[in-house]
C-alpha positions, -999 to +999 in steps of 0.1 A: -396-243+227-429-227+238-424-238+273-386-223+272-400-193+262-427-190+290-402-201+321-386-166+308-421-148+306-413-118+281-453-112+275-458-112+318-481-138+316-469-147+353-477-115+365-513-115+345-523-150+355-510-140+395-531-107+391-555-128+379-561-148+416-546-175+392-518-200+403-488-205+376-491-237+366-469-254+336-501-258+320-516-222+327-486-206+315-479-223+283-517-215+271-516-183+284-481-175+266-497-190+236-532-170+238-519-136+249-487-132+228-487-098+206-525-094+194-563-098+204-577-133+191-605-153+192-599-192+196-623-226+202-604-253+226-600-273+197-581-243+174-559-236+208-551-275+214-542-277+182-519-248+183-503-261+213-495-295+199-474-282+170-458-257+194-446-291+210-465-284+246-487-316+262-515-308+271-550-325+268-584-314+251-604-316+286-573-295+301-574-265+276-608-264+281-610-263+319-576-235+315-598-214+290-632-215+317-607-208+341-593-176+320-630-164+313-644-168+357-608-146+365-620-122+337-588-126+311-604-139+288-644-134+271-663-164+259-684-154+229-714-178+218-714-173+176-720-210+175-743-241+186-713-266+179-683-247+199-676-217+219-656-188+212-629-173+234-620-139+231-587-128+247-605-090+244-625-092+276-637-058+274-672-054+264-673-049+226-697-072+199-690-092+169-693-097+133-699-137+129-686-150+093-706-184+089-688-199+063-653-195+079-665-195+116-647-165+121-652-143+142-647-100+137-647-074+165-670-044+158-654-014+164-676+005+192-679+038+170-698+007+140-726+001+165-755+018+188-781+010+211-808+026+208-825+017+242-820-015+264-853-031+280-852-028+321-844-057+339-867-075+359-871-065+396-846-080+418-819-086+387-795-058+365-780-063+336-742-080+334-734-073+302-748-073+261-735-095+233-743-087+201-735-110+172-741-101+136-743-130+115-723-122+078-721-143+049-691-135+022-704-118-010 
């Protein structure tokens, strides 16, 4: 059904993955129909494999993880490191920061208005600065 449903390409995941610099592939556009459909997630491999299983699409482990590196070089995707044990993949690739519930392994986009910097060391010479992640470590009360 899932693979119906991206051969028809209502969310233009297509056009996003060929914007992209990505080819179409079966496999590229039955993860990306899965990861991108109506709201901003966050995902492991394992939690997106899984997904796509019961949505009836084969697809290996090794594969969804080589589809979500892919998704993060081309910039569609963000990978967030909350976690020694997995990585996190953030379908908001725009530079925001998280809220990290332990317990759950959960992860909670801060809303930019929640959070300031204050100042930002200076690079070393001969290097700038690519970006800032900023994970805040919760526990439930």
């Amino acid at each position: 059904m899932a693979l119906r449903a991206a051969k028809s390409d209502p969310a233009g995941v297509r056009t996003r993955l060929r914007t992209a610099g990505l080819r179409s592939t079966r496999q590229r556009v039955a993860l990306a129909s899965l990861l991108f459909q109506d709201r901003q997630r966050h995902v492991t491999a394992e939690s997106l494999h899984a997904e796509a299983i019961v949505a009836g699409i084969s697809v290996s482990l090794a594969t969804v993880y080589n589809t979500l590196n892919q998704f993060v070089v081309a910039g569609m995707l963000r990978q967030v490191a909350a976690d020694a044990e997995r990585s996190y993949f953030d379908t908001n690739a725009a530079a925001h920061q998280h809220f990290y519930i332990e317990e759950d392994r959960t992860l909670i986009d801060i809303p930019d208005e929640m959070i300031e910097m204050a100042s930002v060391p200076k690079p070393p010479e001969g290097t700038c600065i690519d970006r800032i992640d900023v994970v805040i470590r919760i526990k439930r009360t």
